[in-house]
BAPA-718460 format. One record per atom (N, C-alpha, C): atom name; x, y, z. Coordinates in pm, whole numbers, always signed. Layout:
N
 at   east  north     up
 CA      X      Y      Z
...
***
This chain:
226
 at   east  north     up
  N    +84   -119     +0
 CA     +0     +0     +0
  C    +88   +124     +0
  N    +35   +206   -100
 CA    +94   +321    -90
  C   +123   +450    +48
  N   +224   +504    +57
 CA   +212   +590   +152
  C    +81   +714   +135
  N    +74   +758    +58
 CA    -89   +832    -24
  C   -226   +745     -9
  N   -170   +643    -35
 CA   -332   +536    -16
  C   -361   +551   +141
  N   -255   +480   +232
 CA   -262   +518   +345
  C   -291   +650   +427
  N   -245   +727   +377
 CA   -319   +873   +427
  C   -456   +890   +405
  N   -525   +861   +293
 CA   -697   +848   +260
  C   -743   +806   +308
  N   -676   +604   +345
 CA   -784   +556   +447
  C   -764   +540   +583
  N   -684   +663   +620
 CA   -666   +683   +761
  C   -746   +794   +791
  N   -779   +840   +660
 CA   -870  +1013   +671
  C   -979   +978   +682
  N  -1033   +871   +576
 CA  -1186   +779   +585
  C  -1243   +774   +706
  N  -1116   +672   +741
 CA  -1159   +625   +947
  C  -1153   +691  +1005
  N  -1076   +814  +1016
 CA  -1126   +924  +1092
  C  -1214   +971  +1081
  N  -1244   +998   +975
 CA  -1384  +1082   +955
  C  -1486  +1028   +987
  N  -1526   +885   +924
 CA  -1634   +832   +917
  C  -1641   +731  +1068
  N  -1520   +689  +1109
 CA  -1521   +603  +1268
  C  -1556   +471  +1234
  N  -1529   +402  +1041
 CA  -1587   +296  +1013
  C  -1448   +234   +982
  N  -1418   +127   +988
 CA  -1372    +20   +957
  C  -1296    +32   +774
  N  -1166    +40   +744
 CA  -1162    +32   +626
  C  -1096    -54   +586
  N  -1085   -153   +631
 CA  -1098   -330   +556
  C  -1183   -377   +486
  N  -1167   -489   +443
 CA  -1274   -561   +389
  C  -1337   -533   +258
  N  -1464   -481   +254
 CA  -1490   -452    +70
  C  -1428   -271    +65
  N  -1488   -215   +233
 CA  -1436    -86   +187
  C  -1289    -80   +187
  N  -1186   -139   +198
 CA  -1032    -81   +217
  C  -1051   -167    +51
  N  -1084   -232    +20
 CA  -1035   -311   -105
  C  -1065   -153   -219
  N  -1222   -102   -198
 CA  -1249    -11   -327
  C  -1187   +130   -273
  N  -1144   +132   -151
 CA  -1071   +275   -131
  C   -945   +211   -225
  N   -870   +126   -229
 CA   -761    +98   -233
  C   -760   +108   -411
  N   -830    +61   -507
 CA   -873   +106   -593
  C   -847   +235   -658
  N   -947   +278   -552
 CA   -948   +416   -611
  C   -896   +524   -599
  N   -788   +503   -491
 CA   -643   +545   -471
  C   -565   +521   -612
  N   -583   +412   -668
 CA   -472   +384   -736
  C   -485   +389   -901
  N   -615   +404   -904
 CA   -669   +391  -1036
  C   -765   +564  -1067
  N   -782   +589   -918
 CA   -910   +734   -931
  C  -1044   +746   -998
  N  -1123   +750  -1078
 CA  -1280   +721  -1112
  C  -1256   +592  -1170
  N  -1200   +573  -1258
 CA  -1179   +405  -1313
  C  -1178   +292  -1256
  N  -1106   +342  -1098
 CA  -1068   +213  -1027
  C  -1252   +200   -944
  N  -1276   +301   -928
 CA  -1432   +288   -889
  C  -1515   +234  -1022
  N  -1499   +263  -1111
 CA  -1570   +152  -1208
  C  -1541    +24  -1220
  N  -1408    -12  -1188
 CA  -1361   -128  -1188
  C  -1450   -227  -1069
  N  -1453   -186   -963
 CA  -1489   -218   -838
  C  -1655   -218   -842
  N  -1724   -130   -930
 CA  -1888   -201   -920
  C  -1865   -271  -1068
  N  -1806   -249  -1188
 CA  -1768   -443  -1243
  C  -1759   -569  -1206
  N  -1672   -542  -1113
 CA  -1656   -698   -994
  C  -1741   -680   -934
  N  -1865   -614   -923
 CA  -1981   -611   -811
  C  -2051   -692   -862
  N  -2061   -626   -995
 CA  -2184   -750  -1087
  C  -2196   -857  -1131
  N  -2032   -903  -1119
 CA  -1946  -1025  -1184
  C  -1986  -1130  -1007
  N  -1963  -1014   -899
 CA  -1943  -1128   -785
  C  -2092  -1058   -717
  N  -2178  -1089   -713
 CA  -2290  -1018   -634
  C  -2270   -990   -496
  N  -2201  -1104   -441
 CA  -2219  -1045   -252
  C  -2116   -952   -229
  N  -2025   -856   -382
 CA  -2000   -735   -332
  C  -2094   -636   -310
  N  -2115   -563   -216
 CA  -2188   -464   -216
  C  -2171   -336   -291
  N  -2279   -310   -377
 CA  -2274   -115   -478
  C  -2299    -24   -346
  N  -2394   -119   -252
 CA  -2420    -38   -131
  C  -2339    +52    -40
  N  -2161    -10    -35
 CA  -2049    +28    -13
  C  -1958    +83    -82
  N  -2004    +39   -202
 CA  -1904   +121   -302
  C  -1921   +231   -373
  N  -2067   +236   -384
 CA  -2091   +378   -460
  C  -2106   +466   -350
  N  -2163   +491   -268
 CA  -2137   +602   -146
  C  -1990   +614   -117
  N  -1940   +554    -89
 CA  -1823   +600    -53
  C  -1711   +621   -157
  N  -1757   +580   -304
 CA  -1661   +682   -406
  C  -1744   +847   -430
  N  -1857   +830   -368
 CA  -1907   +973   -351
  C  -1887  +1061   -231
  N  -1821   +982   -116
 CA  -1743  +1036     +0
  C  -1624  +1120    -51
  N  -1557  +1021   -147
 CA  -1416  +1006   -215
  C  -1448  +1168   -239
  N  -1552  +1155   -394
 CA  -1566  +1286   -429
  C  -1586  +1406   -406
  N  -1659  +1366   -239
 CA  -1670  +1500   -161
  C  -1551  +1542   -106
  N  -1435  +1466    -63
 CA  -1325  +1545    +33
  C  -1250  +1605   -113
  N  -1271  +1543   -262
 CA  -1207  +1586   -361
  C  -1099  +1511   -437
  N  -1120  +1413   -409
 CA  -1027  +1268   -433
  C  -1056  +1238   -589
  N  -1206  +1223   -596
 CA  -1220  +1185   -755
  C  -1335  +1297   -765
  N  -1366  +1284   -919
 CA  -1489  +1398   -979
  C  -1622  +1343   -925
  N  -1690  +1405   -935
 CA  -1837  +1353   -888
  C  -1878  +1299  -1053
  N  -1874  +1371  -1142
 CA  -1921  +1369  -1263
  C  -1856  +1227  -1318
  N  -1738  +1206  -1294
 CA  -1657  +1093  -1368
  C  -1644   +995  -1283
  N  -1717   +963  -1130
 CA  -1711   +875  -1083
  C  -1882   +822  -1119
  N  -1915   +914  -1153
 CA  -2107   +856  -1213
  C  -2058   +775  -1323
  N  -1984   +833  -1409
 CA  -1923   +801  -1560
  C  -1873   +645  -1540
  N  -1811   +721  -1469
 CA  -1711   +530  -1467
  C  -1796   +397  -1418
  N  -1854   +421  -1266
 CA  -1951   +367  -1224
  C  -2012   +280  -1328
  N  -2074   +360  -1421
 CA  -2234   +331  -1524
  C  -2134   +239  -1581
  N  -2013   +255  -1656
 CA  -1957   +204  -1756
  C  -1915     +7  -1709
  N  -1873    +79  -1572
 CA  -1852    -82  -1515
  C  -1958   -168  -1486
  N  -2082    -63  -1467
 CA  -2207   -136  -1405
  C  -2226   -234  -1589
  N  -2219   -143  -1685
 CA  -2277   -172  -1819
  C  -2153   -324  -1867
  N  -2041   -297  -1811
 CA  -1955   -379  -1874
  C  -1952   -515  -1786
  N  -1983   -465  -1677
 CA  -2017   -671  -1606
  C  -2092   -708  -1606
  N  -2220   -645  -1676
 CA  -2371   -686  -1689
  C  -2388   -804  -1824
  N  -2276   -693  -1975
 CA  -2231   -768  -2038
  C  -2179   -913  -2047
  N  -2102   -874  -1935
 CA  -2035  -1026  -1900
  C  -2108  -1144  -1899
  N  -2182  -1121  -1758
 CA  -2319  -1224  -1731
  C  -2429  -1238  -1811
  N  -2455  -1144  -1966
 CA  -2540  -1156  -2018
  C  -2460  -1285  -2133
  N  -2309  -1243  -2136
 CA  -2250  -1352  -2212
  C  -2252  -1528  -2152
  N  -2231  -1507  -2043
 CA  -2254  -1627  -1930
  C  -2405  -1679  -1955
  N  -2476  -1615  -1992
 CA  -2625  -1682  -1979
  C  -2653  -1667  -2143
  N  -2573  -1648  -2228
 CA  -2598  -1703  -2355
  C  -2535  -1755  -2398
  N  -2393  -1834  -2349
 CA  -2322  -1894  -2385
  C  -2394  -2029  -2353
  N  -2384  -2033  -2193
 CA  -2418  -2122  -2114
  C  -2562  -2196  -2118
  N  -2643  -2133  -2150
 CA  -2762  -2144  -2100
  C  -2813  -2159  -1972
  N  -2952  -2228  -1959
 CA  -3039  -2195  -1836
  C  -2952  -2279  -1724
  N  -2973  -2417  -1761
 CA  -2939  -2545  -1696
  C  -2774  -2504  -1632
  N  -2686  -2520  -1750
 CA  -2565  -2473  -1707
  C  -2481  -2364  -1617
  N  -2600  -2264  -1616
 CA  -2570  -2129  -1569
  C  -2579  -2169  -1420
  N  -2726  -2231  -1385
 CA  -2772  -2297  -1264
  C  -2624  -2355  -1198
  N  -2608  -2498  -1281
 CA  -2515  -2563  -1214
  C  -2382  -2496  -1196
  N  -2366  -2403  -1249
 CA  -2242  -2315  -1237
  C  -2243  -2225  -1080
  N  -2352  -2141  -1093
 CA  -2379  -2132   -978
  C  -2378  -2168   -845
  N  -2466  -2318   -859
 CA  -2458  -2380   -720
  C  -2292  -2449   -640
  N  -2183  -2411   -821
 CA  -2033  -2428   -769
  C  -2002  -2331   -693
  N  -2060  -2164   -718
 CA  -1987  -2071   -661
  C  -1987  -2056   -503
  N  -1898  -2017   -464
 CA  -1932  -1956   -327
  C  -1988  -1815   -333
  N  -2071  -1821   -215
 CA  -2162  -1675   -210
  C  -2255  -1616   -318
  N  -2302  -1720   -382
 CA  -2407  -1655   -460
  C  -2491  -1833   -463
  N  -2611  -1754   -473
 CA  -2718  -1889   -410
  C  -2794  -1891   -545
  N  -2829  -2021   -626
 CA  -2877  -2084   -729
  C  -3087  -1994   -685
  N  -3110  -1969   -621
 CA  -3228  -1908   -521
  C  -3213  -1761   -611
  N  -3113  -1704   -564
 CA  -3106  -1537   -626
  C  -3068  -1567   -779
  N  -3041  -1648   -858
 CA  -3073  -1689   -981
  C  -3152  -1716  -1030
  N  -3265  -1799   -987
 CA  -3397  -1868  -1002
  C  -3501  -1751   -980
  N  -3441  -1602   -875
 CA  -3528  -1537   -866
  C  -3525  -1382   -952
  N  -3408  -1401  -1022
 CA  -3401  -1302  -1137
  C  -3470  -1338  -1258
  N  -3460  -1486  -1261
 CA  -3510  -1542  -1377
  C  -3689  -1494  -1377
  N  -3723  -1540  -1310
 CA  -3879  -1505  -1264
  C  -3900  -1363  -1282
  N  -3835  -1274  -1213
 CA  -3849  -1121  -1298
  C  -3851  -1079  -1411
  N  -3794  -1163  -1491
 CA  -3700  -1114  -1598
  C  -3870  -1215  -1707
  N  -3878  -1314  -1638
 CA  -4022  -1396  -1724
  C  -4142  -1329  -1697
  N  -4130  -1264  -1567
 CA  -4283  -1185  -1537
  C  -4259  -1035  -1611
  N  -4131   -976  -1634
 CA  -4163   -791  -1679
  C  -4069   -817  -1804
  N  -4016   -900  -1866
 CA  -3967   -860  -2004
  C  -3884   -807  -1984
  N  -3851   -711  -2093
 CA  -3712   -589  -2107
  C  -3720   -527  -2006
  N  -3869   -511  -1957
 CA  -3853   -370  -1825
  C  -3784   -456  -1715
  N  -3801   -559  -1652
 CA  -3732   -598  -1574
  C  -3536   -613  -1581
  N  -3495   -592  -1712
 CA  -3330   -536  -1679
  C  -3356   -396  -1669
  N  -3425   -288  -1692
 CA  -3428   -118  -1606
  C  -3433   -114  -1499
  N  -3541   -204  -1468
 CA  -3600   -170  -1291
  C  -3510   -272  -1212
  N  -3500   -410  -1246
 CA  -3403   -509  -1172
  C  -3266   -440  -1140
  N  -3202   -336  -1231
 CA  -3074   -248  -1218
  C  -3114   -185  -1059
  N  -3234   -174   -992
 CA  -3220   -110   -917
  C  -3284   -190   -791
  N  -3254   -322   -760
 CA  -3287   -451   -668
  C  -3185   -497   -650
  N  -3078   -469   -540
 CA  -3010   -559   -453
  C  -3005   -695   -498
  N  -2911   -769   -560
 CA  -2901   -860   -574
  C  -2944   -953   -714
  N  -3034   -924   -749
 CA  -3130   -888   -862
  C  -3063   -825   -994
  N  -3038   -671   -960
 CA  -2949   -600   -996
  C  -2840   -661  -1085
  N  -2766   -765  -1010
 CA  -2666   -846  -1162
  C  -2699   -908  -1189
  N  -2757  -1003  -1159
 CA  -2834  -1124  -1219
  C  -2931  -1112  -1268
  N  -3004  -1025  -1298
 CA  -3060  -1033  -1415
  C  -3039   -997  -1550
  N  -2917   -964  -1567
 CA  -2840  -1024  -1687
  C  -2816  -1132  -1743
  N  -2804  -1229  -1676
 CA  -2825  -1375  -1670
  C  -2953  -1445  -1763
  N  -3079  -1425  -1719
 CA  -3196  -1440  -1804
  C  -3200  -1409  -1948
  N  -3201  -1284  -1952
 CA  -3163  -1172  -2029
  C  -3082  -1235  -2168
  N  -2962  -1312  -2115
 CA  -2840  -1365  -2198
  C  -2950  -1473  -2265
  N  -2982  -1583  -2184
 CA  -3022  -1718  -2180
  C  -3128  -1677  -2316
  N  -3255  -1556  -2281
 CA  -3321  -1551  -2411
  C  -3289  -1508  -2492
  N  -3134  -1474  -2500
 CA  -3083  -1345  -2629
  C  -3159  -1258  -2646
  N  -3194  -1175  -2553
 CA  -3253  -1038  -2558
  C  -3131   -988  -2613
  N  -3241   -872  -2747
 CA  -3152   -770  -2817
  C  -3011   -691  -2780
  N  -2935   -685  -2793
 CA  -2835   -651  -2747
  C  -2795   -479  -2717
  N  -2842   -402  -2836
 CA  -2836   -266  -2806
  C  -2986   -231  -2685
  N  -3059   -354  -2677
 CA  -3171   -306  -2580
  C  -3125   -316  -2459
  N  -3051   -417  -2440
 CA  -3004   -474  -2339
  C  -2929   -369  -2272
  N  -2830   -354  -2341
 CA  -2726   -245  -2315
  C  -2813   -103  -2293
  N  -2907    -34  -2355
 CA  -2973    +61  -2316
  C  -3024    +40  -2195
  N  -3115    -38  -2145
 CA  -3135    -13  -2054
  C  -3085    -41  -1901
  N  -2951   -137  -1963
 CA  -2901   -174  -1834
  C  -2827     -4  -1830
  N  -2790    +59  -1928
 CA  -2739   +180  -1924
  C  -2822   +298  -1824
  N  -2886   +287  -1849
 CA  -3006   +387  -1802
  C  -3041   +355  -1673
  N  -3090   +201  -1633
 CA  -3094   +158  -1468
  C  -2996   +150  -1410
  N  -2906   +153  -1436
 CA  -2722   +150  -1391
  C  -2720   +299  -1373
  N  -2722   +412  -1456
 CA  -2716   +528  -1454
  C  -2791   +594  -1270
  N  -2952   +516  -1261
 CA  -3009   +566  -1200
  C  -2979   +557  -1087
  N  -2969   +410  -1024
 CA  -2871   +339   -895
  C  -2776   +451   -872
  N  -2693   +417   -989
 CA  -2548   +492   -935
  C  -2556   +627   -887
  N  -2618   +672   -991
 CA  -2646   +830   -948
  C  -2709   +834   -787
  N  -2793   +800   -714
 CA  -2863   +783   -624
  C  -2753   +775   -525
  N  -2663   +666   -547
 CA  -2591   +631   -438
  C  -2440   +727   -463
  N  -2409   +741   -538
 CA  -2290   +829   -555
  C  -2323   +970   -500
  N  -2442  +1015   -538
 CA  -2452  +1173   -508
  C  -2524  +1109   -284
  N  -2566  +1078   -244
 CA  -2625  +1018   -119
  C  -2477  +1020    -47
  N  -2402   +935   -123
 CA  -2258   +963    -35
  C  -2183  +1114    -18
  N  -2164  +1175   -141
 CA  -2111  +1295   -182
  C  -2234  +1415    -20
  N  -2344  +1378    -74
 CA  -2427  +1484    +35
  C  -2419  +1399   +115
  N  -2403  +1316   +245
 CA  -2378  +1283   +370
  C  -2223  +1276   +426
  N  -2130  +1292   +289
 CA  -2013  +1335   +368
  C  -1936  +1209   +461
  N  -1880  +1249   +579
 CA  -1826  +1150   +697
  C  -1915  +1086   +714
  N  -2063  +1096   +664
 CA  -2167   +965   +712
  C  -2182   +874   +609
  N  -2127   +873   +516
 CA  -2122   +818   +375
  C  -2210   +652   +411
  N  -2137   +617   +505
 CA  -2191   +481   +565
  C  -2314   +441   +546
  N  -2404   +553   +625
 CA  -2545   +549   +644
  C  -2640   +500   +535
  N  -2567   +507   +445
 CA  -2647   +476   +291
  C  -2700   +347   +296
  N  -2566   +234   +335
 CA  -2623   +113   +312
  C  -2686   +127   +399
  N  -2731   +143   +521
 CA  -2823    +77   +657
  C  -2961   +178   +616
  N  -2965   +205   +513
 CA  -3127   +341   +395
  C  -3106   +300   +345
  N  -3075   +159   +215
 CA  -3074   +172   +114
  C  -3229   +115    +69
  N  -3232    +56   +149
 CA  -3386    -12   +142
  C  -3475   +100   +155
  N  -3489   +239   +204
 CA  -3574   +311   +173
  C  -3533   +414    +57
  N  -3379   +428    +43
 CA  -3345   +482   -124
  C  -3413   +407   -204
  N  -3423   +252   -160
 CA  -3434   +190   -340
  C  -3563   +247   -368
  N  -3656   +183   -285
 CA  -3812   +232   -338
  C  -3808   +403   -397
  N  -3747   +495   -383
 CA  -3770   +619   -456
  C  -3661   +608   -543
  N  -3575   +478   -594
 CA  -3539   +474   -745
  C  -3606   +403   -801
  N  -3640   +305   -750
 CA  -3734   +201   -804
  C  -3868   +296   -887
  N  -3898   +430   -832
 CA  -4027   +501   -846
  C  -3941   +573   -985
  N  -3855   +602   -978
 CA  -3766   +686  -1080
  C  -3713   +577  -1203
  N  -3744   +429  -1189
 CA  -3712   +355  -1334
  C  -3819   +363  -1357
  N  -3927   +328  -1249
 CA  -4090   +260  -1344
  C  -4097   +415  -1426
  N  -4057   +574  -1363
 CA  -4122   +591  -1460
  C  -4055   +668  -1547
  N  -3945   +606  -1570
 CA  -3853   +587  -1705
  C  -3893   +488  -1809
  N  -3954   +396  -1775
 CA  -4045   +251  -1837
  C  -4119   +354  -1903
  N  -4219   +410  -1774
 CA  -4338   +467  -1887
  C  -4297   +591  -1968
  N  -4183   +655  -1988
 CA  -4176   +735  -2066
  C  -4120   +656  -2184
  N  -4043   +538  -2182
 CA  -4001   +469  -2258
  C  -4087   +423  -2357
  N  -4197   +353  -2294
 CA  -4322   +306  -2381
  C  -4389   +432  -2475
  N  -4397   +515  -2367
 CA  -4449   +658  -2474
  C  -4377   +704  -2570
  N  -4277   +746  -2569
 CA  -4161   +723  -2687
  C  -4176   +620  -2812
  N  -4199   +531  -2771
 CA  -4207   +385  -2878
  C  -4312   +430  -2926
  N  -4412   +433  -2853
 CA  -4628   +462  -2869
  C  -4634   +576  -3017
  N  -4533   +682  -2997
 CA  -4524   +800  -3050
  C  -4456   +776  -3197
  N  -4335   +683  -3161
 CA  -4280   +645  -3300
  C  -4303   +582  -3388
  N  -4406   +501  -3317
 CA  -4498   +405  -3408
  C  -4613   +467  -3523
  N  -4655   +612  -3440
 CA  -4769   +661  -3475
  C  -4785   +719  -3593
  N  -4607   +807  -3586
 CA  -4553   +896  -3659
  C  -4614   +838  -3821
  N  -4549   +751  -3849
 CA  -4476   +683  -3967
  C  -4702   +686  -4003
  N  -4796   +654  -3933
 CA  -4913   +620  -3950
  C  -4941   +724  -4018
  N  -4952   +849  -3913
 CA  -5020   +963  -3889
  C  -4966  +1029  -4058
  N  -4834  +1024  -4071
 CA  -4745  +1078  -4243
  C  -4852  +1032  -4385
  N  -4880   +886  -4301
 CA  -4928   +804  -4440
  C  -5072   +873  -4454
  N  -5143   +928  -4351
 CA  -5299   +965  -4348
  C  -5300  +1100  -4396
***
C-alpha cells in the first residue's frame, strides 16, 4: 500500500469512525490507485461477484468525491460504464451457457445462491425488457438479471440501453447520497432499502416514458401516411 493510499484511508476512518478493511479498504484501495476508473472497476466486480456490495461502493466513491479525491461527474461516468460492462459479461454467461448450465455453475460458486438466480429469472419472465431497467435497481437482482436476459438473447443494443439507463439511475442515487452525507457516507447502506423504493419510483417511470416514446414512434410513420 501506498504511503498516499494510506493517508486516505486513515482520513476515511477518521472521519467516518468505520472500519476500512474488507470490501471498503479493497475499493478505497482502488481508487487510490486507479481514481474514477478504479471505482468503475470495483462495481464491475460487483456484478461479476454479487455479494459485493454497490451499497459500499458507490457512497463511498461519492465520499471520495466529496473530500475531492475523484470527480463527482466521472465517478457517475465510470460507475455506469462498469455497471454496463459486467452486466455484459453475465449476459454472455447466460448465452453462452444457458439456463441449466448457468444454474449448475452457480450452485459451484461460493456466495451466490442458485435461489437469487432462479429469482431473477422469474423477474426477468414476469416484466420482459422492463425488468433489466428496474431489476438495475434490486439488490441482488441488480446483476443477475443479466443472466436471463443472456439465456433468451434479448436484443443486445436493448439490453445495453437499458441496463445503461438503470445502472445510470442506482449509481447516481448512491454516488450523489454519499457525496451529500459526507463522513456519514456509511449510512447509505443501513437506507438503502428506503433509497431503493424512490429509485425504483424513478425507473418505473422511465419505463413509462419509454413506452411513450415507442407509442409516439410508431404513430408517426401512421399519422405521415394519413
Amino acid at each position: 500500500m501506498t504511503p498516499t493510499n494510506q493517508v486516505m484511508m486513515s482520513a476515511i476512518a477518521q472521519a467516518t469512525d468505520q472500519p476500512t478493511d474488507g470490501v471498503a479498504g479493497w475499493a478505497i484501495d482502488l481508487m487510490e490507485k486507479m481514481g474514477a476508473p478504479g471505482a468503475g472497476l470495483a462495481v464491475a466486480l460487483e456484478n461479476l461477484f454479487p455479494p459485493l456490495p454497490s451499497e459500499v461502493i458507490l457512497p463511498l466513491a461519492g465520499f471520495a468525491a466529496n473530500r475531492g479525491d475523484l470527480g463527482l461527474f466521472n465517478s457517475i461516468l465510470f460507475t455506469t460504464l462498469g455497471s454496463v460492462v459486467g452486466a455484459l459479461a453475465l449476459y454472455g454467461v447466460g448465452a453462452v451457457l444457458g439456463r441449466d448450465r448457468t444454474r449448475s455453475l452457480a450452485a459451484h460458486l461460493p456466495l451466490v445462491k442458485v435461489a437469487d438466480v432462479d429469482k431473477a429469472e422469474e423477474w426477468f419472465a414476469r416484466h420482459g425488457a422492463k425488468a433489466v431497467l428496474i431489476g438495475r435497481c434490486v439488490p441482488v437482482v441488480r446483476s443477475l438479471i443479466s443472466v436471463p436476459a443472456g439465456v433468451e438473447r434479448m436484443k443486445i443494443p436493448l439490453f445495453l440501453t437499458l441496463t445503461a439507463i438503470g445502472s445510470l439511475v442506482w449509481n447516481s442515487a448512491l454516488i450523489i447520497a454519499g457525496y451529500a452525507l459526507g463522513e456519514k457516507w456509511h449510512v447509505v447502506e443501513s437506507s438503502v432499502g428506503v433509497l431503493q423504493y424512490v429509485v425504483l419510483a424513478t425507473a418505473a417511470a422511465l419505463v413509462v416514458w419509454f413506452v411513450v416514446v415507442k407509442l409516439k414512434a410508431k404513430r408517426s410513420p401512421a399519422e405521415n401516411v394519413e
